[in-house]
N, C-alpha and C positions, 0 to 999 in steps of 0.2 A: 417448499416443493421446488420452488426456482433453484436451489442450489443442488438438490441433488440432480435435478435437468442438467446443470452446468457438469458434474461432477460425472454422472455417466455419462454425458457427451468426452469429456476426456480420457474417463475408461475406455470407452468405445474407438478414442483416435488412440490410443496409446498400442493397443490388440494390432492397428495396421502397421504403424509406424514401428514399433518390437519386429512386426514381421520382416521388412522391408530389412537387405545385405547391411553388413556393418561399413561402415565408410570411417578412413583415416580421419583422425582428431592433430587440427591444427593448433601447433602450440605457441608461436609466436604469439604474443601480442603487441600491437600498437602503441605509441606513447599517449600518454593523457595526462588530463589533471585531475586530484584529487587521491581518497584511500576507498578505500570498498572494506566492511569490514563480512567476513564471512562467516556464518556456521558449518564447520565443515562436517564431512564424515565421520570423522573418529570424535565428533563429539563436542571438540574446542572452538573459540572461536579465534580466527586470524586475520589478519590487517593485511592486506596487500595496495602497497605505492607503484598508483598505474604509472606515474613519472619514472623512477627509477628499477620498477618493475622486481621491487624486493615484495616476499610473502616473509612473514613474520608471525609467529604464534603467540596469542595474546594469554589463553591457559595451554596446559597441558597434561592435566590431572585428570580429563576426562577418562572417563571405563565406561567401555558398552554396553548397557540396558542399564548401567547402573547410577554413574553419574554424567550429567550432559548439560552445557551451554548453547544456548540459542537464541533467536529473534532480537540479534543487536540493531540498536536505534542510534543514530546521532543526532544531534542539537545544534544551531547553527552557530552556536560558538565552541564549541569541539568536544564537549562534551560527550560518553558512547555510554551507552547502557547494555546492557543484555541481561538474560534469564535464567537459571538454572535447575534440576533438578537433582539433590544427590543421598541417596536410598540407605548408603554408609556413614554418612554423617553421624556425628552425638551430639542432639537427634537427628536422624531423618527430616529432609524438608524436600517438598512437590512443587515452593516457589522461592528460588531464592531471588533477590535484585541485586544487580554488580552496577557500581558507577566507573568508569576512568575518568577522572575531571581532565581537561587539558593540562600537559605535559606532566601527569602525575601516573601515579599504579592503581591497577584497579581496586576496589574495597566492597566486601562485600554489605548492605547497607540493610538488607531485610531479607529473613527468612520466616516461614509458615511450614508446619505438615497436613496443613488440611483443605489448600488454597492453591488454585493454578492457573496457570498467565493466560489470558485474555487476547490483551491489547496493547502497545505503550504508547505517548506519543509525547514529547518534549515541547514545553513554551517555546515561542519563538522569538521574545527576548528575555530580560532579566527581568526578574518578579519587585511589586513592590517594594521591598524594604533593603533595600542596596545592593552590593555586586553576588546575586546569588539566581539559580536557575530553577526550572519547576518541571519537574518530568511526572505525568500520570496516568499510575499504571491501571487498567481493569484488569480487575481477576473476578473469578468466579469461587467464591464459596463453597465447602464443603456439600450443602443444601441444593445446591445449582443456583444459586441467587447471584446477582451482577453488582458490582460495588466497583466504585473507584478510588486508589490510593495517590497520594501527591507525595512524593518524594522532593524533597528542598534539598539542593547541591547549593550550600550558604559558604562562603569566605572563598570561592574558588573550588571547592569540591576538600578543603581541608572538613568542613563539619556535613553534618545531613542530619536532618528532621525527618520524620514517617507520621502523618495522619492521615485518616481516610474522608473522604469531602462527599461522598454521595452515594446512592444505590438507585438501583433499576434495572427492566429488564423490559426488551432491548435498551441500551445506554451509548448515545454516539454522541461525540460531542467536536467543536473544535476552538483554538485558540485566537482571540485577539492579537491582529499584529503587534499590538505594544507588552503584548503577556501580562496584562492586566485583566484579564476580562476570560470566561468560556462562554461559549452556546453550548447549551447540552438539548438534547432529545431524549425522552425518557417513556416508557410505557407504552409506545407505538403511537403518541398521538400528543404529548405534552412537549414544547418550544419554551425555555426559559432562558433569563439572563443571569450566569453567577459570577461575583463581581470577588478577585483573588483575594483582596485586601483583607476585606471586611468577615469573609470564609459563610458569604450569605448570598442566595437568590433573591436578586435584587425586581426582577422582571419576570412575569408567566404572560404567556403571547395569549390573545383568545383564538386565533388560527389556530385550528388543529393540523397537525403532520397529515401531509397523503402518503401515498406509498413509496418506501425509500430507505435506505440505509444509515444515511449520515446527514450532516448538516456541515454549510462551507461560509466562512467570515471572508469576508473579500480582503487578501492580502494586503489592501493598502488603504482603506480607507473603512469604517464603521459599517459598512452596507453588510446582510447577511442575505442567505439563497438557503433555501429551501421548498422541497413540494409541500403543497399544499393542500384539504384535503377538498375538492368539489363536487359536481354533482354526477350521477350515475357512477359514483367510484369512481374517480377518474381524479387525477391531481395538476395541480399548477403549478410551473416552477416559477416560484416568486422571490422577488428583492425585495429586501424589510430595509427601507432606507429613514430610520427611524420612523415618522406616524407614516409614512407614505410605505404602499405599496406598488410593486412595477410586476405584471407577469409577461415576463420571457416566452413563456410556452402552453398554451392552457389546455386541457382534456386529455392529459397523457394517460395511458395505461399501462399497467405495468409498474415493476419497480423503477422508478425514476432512479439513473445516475448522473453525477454533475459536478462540475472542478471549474471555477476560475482560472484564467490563463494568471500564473504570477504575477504579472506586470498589470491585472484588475481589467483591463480592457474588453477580454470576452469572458465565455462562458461556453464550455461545450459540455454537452450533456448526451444521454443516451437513453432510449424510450424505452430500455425493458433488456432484463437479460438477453443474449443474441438477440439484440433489437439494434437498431439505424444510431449511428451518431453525429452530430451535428454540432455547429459552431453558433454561436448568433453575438451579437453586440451586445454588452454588460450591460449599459445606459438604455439602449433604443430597444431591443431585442429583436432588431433583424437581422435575419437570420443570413451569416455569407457562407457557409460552406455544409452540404450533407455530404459527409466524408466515405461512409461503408455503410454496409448492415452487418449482420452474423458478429458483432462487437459483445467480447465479453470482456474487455477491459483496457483505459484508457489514462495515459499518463501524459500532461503537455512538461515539452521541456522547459529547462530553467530561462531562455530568453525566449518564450511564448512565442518563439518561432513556429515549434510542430510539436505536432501529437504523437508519439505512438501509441498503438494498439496493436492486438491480438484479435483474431478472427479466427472461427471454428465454421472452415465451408467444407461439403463436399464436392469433391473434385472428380472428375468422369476419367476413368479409366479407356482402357483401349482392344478389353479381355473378355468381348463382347456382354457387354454391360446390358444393351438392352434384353438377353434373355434372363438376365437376373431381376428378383422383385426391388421395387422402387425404393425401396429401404436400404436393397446391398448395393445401388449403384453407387459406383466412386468411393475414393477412398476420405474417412474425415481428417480432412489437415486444419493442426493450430499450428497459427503462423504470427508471427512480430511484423508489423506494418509501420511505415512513418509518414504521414501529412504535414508536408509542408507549407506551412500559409502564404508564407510568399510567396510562394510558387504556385500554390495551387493543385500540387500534385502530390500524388501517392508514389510508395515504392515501397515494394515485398522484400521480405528481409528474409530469416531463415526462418523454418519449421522447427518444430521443437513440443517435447513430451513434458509438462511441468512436472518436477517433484515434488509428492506431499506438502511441504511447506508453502511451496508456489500454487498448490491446488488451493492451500485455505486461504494467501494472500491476495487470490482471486475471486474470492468468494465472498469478500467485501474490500475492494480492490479500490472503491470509492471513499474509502475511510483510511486506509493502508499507503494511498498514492501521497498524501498530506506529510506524514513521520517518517514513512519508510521510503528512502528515492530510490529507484532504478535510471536514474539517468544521475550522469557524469553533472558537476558543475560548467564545463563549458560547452552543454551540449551538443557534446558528440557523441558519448558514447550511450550502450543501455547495461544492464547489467545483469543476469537472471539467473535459475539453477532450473537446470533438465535434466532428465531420465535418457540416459542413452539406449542405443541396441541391445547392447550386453547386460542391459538394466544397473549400472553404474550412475550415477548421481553427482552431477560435475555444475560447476559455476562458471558461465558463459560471459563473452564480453561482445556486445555489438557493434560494430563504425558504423552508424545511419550515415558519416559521407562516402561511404563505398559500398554501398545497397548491395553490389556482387560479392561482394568477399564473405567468408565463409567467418561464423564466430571463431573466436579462441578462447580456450580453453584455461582458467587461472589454476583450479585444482580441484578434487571429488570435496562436496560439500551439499549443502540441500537448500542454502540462501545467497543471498549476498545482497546489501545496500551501500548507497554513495557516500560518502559523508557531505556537507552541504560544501 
């Protein structure tokens, strides 16, 4: 029910902002570092170098309703993944999986006709058994049943393995910094330890899950963070710092959201869909910053400098509002936000309609923040796909150091992520 709240509050801002004059689309863009890979419109997927500001077409065989690539992932040794579906094929497949190993061509690695993509999310080093990567994917089952597949990119992306390591349903999990190791959540209420090597759950937590989405391995050291479940319904955000436990936050309500700053130090979390978001200390769990409320989702940058976020307020118009009922005053604006820690301050960035892809990348935004970046490596920039006026479907690029300046435009597309 939380999500489709979330879901028609965007339908409902998209109805104002559609209305509202068409305004010129700035097409410069800024230099940067890094590639952004996109899903564009016609279907393919394409690489754009924010440095040297070349777009580059990675397929180009996509055909419209027929065959289409999408939800590319990068790995943080350059490996990209993406997904496809193509209806012509001999046979027909509803999942394929594509690899690009670093500085190699893409290969297709697995296809299915009765199975469709999920999730993906890449180790975040190299797997046990020497120079080889581990990417895994959920899909869902012909049945609707949730299962997760592991893709091995072994010898540099020249070989690949496909086995499937687990089912459930919900299924969220995340990776040990050394890629040794998962936390999975399984069932809405089961916490366990599965250990890559051995391809066995090594640990079941007696903590039941509270209410929540995902589960988050602290980037730099064995501690894990999850809700908790406690009493009158209500959940705790806790550290499992092996037997010991630490709560951060106790008697939340709501779906609990919550991310590690990279650098392990804090933790900012969020008490409920459009619910308050807040900073606190990893270790101590005092708390240094309540950032907003109306928060439907929140990504910190890569030097844990700031957060951004998105916010769904309404805003009072000027078209005498008070004879309207209290439901049509103001208009509902999502908007991109950035909190700065150093500083201590916010800054409103631009308004924006999310496309489909960005509707459901929001929709567990807290499990998607982890694999999928929207911020540049030197955090500066952010990176998203909106619905424009004319209902066109383009891929945005933000400067959070010039809060005034208006996004730009890379090309019509309905994704775009960073590569690390």
């Amino acid at each position: 029910m939380k999500h489709k709240t979330l879901l028609g509050l965007i339908v409902i801002a998209a109805i104002f902002l559609i209305s509202l004059p068409p305004q010129a689309v700035t097409r410069a863009l800024p230099a940067s570092s890094g590639k952004i890979a996109i899903s564009g419109a016609d279907g393919n997927i394409h690489l754009y170098d924010v440095d040297s500001k070349v777009l580059t077409p990675l397929t180009s065989d996509a055909v419209p309703g027929r065959k289409i690539y999408n939800w590319p992932t990068w790995s943080t040794d350059g490996h990209l993944a993406y997904f496809g579906v193509d209806l012509d094929h001999n046979p027909p497949y509803q999942l394929g999986i594509f690899v690009q190993p670093p500085g190699g061509a893409p290969e297709q690695v697995y296809t299915a006709d009765d199975e469709s993509f999920t999730y993906a999310y890449w180790s975040p080093a190299d797997c046990p058994v020497g120079k080889c990567r581990d990417l895994a994917v959920l899909y869902t089952a012909s049945g609707g049943d949730l299962a997760v597949r592991r893709v091995r990119s072994l010898n540099g992306g020249t070989d690949f393995s496909v086995d499937d390591i687990g089912a459930g349903s919900p299924f969220y999990w995340d990776w040990s910094p050394d890629g040794q190791a998962m936390i999975w959540a399984r069932f809405g209420y089961q916490l366990e330890l599965y250990d890559v090597a051995s391809a066995e759950i090594v640990q079941t937590y007696s903590e039941q899950l509270g209410t929540q989405r995902a589960v988050d391995w602290s980037p730099i050291d064995n501690r894990l963070l999850a809700a908790v479940a406690a009493d009158n319904r209500t959940s705790d955000l806790t550290v499992f710092d092996g037997d010991q436990r630490q709560i951060l936050a106790a008697g939340l309500d709501g779906i609990i959201s919550f991310e590690w700053s990279p650098d392990g130090s804090y933790v900012a979390y969020a008490d409920d869909d459009l619910g308050n978001l807040y900073i606190v200390d990893s270790h101590t769990g005092v708390q240094t910053a309540a950032v907003a409320g109306s928060v439907v989702g929140f990504f910190w940058s890569p030097d844990s400098s700031k957060i951004a976020y998105i916010t769904i307020t309404r805003e009072e118009t000027n078209d005498n509002t008070a004879a309207k009922p209290s439901a049509q005053q103001g208009e509902l604006v999502i908007r991109w936000n950035v909190y700065n820690a150093d500083t201590k301050s916010n800054n409103r960035l631009a308004e924006f309609l999310p496309t489909q892809s960005m509707i459901y990348y929001l929709q567990f935004y807290d499990q998607f923040a982890r694999s999928h970046r929207l911020w540049s490596p030197d955090s500066r920039y952010i990176v998203y796909a909106e619905s424009t006026r004319e209902r066109y479907s383009i891929v945005s690029l933000q400067d959070t150091r010039d809060p005034g300046a208006a996004p730009q435009t890379i090309m019509e597309g309905n994704f775009g992520v960073f590569s690390w």
